[in-house]
mmJSON file of the N, C-alpha and C atoms, coordinates in Angstrom:
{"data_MODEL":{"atom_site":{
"group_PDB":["ATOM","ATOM","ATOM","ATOM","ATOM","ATOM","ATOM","ATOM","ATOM","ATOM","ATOM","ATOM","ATOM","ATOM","ATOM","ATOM","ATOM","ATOM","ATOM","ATOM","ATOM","ATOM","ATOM","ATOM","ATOM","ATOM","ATOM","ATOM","ATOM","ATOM","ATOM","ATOM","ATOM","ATOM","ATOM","ATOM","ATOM","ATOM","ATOM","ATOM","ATOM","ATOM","ATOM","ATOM","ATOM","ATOM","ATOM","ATOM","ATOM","ATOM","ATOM","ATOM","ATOM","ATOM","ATOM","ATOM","ATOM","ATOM","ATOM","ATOM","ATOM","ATOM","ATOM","ATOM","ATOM","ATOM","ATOM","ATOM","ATOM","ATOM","ATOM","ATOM","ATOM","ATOM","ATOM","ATOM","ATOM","ATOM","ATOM","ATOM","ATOM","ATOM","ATOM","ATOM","ATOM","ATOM","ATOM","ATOM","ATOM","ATOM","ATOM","ATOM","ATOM","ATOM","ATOM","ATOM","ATOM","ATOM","ATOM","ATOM","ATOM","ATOM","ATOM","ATOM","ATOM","ATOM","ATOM","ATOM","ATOM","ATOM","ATOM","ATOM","ATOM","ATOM","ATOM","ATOM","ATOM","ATOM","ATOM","ATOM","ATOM","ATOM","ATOM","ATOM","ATOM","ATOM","ATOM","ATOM","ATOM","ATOM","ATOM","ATOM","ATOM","ATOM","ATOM","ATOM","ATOM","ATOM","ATOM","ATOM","ATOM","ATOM","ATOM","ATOM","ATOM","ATOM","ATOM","ATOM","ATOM","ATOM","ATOM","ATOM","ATOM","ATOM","ATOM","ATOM","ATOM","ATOM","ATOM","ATOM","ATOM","ATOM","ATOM","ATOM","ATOM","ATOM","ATOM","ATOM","ATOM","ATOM","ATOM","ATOM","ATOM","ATOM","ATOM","ATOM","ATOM","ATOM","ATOM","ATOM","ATOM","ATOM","ATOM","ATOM","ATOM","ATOM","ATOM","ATOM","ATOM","ATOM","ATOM","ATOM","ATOM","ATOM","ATOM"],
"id":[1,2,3,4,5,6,7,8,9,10,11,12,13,14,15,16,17,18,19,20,21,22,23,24,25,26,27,28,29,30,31,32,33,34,35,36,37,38,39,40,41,42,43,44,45,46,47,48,49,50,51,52,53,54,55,56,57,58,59,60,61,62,63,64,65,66,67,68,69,70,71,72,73,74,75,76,77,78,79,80,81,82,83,84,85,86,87,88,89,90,91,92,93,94,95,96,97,98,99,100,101,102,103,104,105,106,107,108,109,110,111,112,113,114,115,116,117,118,119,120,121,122,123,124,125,126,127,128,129,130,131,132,133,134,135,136,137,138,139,140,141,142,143,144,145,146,147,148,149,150,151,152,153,154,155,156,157,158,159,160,161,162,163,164,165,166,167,168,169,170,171,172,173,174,175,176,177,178,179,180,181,182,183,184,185,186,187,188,189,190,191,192,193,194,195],
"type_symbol":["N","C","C","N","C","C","N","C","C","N","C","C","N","C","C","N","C","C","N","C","C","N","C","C","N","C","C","N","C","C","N","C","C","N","C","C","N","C","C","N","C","C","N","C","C","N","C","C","N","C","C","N","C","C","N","C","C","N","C","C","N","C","C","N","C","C","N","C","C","N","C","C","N","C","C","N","C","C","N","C","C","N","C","C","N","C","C","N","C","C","N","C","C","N","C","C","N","C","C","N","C","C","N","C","C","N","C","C","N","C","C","N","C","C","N","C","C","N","C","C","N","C","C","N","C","C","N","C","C","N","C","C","N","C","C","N","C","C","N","C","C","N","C","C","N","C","C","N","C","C","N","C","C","N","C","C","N","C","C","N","C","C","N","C","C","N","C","C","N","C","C","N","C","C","N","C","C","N","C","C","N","C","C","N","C","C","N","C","C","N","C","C","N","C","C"],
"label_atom_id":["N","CA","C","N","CA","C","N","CA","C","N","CA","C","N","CA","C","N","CA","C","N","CA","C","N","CA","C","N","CA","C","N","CA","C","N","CA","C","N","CA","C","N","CA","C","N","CA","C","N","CA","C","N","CA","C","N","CA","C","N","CA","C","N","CA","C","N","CA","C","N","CA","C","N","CA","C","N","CA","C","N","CA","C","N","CA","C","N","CA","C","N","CA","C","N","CA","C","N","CA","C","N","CA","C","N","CA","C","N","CA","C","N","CA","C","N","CA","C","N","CA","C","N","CA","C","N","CA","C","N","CA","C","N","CA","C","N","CA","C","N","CA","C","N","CA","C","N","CA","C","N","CA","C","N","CA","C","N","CA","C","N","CA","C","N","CA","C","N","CA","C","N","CA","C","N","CA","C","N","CA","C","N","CA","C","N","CA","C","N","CA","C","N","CA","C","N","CA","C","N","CA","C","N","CA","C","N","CA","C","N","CA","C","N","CA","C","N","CA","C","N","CA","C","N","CA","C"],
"label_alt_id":[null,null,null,null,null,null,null,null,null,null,null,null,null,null,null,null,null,null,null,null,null,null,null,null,null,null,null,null,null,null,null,null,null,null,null,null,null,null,null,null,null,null,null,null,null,null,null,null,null,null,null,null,null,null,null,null,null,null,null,null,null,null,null,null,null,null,null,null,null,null,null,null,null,null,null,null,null,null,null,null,null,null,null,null,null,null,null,null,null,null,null,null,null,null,null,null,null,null,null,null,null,null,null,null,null,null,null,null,null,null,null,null,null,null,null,null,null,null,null,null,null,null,null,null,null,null,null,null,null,null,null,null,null,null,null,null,null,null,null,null,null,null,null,null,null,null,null,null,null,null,null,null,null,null,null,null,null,null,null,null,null,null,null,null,null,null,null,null,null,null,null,null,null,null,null,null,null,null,null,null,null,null,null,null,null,null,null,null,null,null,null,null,null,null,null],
"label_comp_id":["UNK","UNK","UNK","UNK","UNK","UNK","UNK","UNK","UNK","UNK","UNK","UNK","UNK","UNK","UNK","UNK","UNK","UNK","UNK","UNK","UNK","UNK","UNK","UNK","UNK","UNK","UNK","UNK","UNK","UNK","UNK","UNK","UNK","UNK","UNK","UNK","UNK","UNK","UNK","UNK","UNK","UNK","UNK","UNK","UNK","UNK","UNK","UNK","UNK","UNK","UNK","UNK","UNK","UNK","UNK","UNK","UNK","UNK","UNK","UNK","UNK","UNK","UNK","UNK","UNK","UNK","UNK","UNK","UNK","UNK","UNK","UNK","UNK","UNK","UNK","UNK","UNK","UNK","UNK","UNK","UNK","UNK","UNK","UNK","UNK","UNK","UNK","UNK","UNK","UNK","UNK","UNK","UNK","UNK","UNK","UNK","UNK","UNK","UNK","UNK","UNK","UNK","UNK","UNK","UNK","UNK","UNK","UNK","UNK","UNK","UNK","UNK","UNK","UNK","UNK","UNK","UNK","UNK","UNK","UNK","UNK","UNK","UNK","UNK","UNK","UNK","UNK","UNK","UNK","UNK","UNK","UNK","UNK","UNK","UNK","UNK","UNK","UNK","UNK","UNK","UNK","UNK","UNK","UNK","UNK","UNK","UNK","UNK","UNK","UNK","UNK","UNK","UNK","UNK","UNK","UNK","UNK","UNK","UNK","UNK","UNK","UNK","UNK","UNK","UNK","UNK","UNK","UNK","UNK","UNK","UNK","UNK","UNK","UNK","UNK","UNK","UNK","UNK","UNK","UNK","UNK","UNK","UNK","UNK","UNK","UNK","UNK","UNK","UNK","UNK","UNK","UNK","UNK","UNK","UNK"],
"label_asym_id":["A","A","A","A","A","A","A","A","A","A","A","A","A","A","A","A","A","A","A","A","A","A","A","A","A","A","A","A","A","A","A","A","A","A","A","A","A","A","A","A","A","A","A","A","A","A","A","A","A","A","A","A","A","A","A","A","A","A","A","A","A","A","A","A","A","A","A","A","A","A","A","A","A","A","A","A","A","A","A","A","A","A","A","A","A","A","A","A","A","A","A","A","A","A","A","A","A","A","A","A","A","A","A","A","A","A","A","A","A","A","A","A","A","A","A","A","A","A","A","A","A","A","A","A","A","A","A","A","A","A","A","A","A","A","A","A","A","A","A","A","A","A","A","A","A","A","A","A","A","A","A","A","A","A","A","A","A","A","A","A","A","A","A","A","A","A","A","A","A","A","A","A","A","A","A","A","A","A","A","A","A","A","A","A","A","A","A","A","A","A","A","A","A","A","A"],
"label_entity_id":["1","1","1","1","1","1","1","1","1","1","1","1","1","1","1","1","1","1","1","1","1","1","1","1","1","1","1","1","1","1","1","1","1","1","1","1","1","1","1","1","1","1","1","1","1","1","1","1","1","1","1","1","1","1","1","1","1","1","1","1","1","1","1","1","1","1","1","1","1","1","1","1","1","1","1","1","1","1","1","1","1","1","1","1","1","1","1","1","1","1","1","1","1","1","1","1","1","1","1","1","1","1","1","1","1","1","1","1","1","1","1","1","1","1","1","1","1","1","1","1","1","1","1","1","1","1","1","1","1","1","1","1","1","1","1","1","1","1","1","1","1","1","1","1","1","1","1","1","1","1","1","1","1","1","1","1","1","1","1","1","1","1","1","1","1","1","1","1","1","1","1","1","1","1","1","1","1","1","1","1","1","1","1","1","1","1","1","1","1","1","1","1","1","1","1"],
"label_seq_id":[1,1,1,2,2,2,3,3,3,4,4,4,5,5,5,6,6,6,7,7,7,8,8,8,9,9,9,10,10,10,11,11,11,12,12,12,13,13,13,14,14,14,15,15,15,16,16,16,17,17,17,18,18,18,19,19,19,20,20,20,21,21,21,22,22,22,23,23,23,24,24,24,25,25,25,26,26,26,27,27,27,28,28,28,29,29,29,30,30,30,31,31,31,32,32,32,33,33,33,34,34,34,35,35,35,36,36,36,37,37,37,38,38,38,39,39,39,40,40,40,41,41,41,42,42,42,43,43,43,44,44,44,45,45,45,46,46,46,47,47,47,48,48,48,49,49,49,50,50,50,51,51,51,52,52,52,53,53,53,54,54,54,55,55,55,56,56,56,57,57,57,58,58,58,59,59,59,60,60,60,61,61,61,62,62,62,63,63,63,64,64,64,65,65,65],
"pdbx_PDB_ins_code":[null,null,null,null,null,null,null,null,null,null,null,null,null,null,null,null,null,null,null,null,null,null,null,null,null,null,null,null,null,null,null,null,null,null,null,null,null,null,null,null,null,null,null,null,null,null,null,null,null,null,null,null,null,null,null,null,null,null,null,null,null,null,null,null,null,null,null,null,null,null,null,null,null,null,null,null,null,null,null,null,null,null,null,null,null,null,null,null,null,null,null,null,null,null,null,null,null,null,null,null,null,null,null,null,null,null,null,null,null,null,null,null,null,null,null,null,null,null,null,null,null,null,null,null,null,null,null,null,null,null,null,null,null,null,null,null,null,null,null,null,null,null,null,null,null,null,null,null,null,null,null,null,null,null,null,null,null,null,null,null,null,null,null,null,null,null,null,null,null,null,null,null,null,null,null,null,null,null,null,null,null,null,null,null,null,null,null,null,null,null,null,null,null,null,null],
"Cartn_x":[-4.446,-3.922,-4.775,-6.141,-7.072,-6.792,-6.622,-6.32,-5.476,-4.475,-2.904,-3.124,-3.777,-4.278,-4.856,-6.132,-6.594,-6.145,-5.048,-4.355,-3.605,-2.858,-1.707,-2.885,-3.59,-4.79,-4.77,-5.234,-5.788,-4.263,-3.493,-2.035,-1.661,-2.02,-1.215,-2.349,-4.066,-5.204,-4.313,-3.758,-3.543,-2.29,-1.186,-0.189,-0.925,-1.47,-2.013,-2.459,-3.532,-3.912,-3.51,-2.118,-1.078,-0.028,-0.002,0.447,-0.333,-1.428,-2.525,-2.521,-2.239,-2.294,-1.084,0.098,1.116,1.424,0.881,0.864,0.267,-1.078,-1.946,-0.964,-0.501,0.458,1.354,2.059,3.3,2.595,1.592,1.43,1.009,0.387,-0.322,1.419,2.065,3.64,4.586,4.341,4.916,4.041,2.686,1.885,2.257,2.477,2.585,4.63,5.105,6.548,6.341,5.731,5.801,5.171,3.994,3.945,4.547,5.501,6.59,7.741,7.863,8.939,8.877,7.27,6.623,6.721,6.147,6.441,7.721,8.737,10.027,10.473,10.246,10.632,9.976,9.264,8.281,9.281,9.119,9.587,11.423,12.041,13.062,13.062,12.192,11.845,11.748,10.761,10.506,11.618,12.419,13.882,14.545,14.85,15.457,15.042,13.642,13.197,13.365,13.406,13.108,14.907,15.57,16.715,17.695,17.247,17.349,17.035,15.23,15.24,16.018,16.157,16.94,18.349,18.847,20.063,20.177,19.045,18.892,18.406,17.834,17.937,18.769,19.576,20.811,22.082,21.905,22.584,22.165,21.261,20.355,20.928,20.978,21.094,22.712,22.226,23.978,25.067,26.193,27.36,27.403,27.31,27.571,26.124,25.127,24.226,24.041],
"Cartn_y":[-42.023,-43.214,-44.44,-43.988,-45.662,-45.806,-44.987,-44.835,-45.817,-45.648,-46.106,-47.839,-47.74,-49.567,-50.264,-49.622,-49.802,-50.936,-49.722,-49.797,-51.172,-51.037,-52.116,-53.73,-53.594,-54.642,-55.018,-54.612,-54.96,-55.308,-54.698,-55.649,-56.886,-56.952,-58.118,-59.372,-58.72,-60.199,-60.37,-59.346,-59.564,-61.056,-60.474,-61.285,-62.732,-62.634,-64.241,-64.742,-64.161,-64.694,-65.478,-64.755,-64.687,-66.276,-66.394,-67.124,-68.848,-68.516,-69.529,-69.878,-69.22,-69.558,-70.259,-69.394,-70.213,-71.635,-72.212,-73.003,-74.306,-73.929,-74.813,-74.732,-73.838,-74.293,-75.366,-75.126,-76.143,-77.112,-77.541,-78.579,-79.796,-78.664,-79.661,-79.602,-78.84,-79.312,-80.299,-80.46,-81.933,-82.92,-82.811,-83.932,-83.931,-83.396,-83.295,-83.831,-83.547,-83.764,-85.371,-85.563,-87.512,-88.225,-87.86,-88.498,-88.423,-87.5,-87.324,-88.267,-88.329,-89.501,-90.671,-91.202,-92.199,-92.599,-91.896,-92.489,-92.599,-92.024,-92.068,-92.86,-93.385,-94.654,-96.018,-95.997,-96.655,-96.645,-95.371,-95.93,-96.6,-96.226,-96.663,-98.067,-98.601,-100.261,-100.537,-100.198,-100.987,-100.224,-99.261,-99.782,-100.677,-100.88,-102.177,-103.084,-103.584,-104.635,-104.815,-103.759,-104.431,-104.587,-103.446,-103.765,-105.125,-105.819,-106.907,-108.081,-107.701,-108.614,-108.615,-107.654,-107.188,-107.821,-107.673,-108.44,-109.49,-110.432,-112.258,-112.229,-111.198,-111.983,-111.911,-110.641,-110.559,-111.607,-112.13,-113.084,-114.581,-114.552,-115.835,-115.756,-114.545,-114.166,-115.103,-115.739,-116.832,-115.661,-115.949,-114.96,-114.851,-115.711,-115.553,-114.994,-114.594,-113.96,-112.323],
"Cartn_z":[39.114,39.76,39.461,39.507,39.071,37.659,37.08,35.065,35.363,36.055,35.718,36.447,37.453,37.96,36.806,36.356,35.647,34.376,33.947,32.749,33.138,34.315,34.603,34.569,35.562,35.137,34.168,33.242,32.123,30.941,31.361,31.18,31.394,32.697,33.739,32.891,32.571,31.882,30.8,30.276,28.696,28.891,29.658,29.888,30.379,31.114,31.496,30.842,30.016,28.405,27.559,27.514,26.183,27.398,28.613,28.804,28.762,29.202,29.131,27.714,26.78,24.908,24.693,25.329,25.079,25.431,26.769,27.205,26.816,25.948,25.452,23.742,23.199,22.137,21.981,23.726,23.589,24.102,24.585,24.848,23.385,22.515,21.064,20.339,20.639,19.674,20.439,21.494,22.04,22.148,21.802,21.519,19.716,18.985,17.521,17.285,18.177,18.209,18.605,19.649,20.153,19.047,18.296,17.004,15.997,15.434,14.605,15.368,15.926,16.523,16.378,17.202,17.056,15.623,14.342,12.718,12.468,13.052,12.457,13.141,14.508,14.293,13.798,13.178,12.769,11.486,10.983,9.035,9.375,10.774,10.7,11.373,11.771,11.704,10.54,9.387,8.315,7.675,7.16,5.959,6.784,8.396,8.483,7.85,8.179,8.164,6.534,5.633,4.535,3.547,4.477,4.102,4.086,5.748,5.832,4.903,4.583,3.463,1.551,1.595,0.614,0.248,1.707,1.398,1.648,2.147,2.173,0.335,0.263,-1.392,-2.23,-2.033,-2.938,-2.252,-1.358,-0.944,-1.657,-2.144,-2.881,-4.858,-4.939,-6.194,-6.223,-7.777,-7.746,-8.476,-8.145,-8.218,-9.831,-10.784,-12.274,-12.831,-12.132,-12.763,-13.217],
"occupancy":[1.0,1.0,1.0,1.0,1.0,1.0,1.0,1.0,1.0,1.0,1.0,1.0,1.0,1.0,1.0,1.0,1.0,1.0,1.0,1.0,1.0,1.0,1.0,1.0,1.0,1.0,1.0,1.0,1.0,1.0,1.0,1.0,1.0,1.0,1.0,1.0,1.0,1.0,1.0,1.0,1.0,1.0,1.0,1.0,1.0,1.0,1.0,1.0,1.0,1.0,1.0,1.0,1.0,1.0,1.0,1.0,1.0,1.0,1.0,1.0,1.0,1.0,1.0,1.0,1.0,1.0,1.0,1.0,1.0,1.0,1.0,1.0,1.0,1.0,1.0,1.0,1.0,1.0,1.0,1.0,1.0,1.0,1.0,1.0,1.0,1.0,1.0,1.0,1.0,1.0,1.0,1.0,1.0,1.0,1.0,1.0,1.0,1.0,1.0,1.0,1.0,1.0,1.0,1.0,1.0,1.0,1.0,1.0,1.0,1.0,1.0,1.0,1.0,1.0,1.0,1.0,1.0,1.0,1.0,1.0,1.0,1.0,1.0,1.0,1.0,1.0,1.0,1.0,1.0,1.0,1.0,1.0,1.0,1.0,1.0,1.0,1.0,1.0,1.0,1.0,1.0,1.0,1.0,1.0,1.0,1.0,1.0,1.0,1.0,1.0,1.0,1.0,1.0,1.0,1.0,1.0,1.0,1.0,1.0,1.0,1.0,1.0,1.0,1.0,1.0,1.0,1.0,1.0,1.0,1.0,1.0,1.0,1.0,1.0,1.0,1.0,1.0,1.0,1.0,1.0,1.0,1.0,1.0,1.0,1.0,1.0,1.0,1.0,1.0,1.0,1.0,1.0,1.0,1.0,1.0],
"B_iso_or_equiv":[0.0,0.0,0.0,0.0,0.0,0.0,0.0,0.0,0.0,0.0,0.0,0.0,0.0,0.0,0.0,0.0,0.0,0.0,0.0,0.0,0.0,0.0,0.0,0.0,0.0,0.0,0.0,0.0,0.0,0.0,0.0,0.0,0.0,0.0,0.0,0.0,0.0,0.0,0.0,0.0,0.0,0.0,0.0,0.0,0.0,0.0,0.0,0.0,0.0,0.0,0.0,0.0,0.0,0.0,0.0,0.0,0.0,0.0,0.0,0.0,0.0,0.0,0.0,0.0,0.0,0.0,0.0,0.0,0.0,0.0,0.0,0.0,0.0,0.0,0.0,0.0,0.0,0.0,0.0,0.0,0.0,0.0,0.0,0.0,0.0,0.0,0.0,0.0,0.0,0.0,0.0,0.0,0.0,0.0,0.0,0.0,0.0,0.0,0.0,0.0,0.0,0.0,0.0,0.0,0.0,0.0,0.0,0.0,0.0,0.0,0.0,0.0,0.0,0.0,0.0,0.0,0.0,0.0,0.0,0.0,0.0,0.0,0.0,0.0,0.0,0.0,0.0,0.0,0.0,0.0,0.0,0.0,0.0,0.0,0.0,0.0,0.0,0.0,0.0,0.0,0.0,0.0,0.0,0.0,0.0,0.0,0.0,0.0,0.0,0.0,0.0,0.0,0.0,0.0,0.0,0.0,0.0,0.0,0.0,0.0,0.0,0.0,0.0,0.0,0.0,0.0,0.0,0.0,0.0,0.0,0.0,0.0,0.0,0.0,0.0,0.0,0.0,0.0,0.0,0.0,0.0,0.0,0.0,0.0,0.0,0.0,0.0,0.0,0.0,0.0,0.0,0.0,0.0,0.0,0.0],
"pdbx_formal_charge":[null,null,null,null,null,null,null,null,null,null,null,null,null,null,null,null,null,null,null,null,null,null,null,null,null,null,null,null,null,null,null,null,null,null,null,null,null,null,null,null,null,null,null,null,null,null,null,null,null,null,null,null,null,null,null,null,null,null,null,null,null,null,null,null,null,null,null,null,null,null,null,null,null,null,null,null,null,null,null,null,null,null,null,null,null,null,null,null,null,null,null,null,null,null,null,null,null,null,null,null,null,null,null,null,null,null,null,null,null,null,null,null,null,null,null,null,null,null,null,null,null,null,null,null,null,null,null,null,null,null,null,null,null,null,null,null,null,null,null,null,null,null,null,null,null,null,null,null,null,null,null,null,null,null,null,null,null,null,null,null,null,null,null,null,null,null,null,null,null,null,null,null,null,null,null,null,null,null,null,null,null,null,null,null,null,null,null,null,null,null,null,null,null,null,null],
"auth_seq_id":[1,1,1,2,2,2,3,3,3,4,4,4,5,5,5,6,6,6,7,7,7,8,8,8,9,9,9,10,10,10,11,11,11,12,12,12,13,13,13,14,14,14,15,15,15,16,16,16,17,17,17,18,18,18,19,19,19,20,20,20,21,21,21,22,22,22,23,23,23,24,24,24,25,25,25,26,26,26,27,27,27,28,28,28,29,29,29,30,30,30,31,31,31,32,32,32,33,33,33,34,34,34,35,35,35,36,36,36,37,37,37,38,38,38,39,39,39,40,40,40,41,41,41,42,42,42,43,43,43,44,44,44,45,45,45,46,46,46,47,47,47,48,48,48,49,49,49,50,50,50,51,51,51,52,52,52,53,53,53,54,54,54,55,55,55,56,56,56,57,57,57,58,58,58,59,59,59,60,60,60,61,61,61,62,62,62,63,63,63,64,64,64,65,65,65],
"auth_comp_id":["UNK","UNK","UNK","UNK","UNK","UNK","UNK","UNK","UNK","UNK","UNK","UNK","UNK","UNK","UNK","UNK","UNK","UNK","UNK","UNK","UNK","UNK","UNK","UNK","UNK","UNK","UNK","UNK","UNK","UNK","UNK","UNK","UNK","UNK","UNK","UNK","UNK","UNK","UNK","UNK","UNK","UNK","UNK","UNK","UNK","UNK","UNK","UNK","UNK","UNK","UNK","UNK","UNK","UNK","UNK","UNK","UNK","UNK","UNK","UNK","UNK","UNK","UNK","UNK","UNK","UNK","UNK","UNK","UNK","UNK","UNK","UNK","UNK","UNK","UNK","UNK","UNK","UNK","UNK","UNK","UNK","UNK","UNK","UNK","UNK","UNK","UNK","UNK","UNK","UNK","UNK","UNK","UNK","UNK","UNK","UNK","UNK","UNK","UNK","UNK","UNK","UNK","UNK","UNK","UNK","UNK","UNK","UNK","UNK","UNK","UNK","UNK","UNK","UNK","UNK","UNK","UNK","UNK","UNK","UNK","UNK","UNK","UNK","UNK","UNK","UNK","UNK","UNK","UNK","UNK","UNK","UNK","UNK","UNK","UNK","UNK","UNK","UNK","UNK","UNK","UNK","UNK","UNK","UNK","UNK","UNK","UNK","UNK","UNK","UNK","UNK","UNK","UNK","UNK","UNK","UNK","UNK","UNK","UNK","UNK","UNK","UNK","UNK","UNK","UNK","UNK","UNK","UNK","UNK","UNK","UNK","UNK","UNK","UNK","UNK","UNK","UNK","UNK","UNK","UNK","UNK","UNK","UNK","UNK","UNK","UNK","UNK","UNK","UNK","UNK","UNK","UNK","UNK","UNK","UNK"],
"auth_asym_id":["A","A","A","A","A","A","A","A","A","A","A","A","A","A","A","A","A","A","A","A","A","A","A","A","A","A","A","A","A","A","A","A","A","A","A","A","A","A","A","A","A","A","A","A","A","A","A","A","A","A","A","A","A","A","A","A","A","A","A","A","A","A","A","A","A","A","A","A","A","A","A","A","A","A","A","A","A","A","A","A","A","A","A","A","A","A","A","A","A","A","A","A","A","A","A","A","A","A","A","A","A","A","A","A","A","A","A","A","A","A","A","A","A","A","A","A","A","A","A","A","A","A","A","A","A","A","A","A","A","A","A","A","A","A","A","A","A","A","A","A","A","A","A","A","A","A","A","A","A","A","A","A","A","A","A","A","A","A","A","A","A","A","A","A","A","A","A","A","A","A","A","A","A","A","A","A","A","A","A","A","A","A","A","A","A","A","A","A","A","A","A","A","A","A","A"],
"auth_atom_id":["N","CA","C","N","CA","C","N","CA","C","N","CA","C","N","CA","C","N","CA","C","N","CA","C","N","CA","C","N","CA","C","N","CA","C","N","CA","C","N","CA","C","N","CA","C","N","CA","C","N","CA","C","N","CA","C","N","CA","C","N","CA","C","N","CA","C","N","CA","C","N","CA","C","N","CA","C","N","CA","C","N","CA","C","N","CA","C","N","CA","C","N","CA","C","N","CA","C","N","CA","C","N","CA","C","N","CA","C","N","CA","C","N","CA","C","N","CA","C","N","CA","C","N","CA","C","N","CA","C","N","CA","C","N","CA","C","N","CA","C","N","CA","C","N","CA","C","N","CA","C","N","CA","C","N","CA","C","N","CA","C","N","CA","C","N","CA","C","N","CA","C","N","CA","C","N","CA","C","N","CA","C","N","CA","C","N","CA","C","N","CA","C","N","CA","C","N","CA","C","N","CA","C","N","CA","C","N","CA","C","N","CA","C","N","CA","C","N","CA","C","N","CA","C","N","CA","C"],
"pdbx_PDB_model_num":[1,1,1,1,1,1,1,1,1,1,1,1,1,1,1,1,1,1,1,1,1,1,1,1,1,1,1,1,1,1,1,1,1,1,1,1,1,1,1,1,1,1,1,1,1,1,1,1,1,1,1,1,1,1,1,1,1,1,1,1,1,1,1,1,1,1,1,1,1,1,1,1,1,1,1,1,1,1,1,1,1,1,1,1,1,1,1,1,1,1,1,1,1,1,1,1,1,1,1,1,1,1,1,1,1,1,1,1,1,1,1,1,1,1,1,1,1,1,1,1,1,1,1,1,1,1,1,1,1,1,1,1,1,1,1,1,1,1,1,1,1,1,1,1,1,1,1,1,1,1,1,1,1,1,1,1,1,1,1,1,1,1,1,1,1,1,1,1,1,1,1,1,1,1,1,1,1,1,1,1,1,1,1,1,1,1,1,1,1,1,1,1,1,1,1]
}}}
């Protein structure tokens, strides 16, 4: 019967372990996910921004050229 506590014990650390690991995982992949966001919207400011300028110049460009 103590074998078998024992045993379950030393289960139940393993599981808390393995939950305490998991926990500190997801926390660095939603800190790693908010900066993947953060750049993507970033690069999707600048193709606006540069798309915008793009087409004030092809708007400049004269039609018979």
């Amino acid at each position: 019967m103590n074998s078998e506590l024992a045993a379950l014990e030393t289960k139940i650390e393993q599981v808390v372990a393995l939950v305490h690991q998991l926990r500190a995982e997801n926390e660095v992949l939603k800190n790693q996910m908010a900066t993947a966001e953060a750049e993507r919207l970033h690069l999707r400011q600048t193709m606006t921004a540069a798309r915008e300028r793009l087409e004030v110049l092809v708007d400049r460009v004269p039609e018979d050229a």
